[in-house]
N, C-alpha and C positions, 0 to 999 in steps of 0.2 A: 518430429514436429513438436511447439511450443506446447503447453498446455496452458490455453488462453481462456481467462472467467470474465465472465461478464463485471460490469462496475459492483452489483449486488452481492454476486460473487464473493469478491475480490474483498470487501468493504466486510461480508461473513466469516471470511478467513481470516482478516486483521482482527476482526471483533471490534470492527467501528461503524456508524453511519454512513450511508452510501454519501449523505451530505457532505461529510467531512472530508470522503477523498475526493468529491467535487469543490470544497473550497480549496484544499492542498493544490489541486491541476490549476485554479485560477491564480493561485499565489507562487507558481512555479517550484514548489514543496511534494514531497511524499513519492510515491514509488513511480520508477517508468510506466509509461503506457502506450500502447500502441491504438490509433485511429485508426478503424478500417469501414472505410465506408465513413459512415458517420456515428458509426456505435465506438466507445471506448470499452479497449481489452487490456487485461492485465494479465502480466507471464505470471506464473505460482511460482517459477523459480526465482524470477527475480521479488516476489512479492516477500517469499523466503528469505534472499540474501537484505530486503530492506528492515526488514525486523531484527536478524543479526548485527548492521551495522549500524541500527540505533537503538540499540541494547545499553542500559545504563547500569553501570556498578551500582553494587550496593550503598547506603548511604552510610558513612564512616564516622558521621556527628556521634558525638558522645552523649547519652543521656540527662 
């Protein structure tokens, strides 16, 4: 079975505002989520692979 967190959750584990994964769902942005009932859940695995796959290199500008 998933290991489904609540939006507060989900938003403590990014280390961001629960706001801001509420503006992301409105803007069609930021990690999957699944609606059950009417509470929004987020998978930790997938909450995982979305911080790996917007992972930014380091900045290469020269001093």
């Amino acid at each position: 079975m998933k290991n489904l967190l609540k939006e507060a959750e989900a938003a403590a584990f990014l280390r961001l505002q629960a706001t801001t994964l509420r503006q992301w769902r409105n803007l069609g942005r930021g990690p999957d989520y699944f609606r059950v009932g009417g509470a929004i859940r987020y998978d930790q695995a997938a909450l995982e692979t979305f911080l790996v796959s917007n992972k930014s290199p380091h900045d290469k500008r020269k001093s």
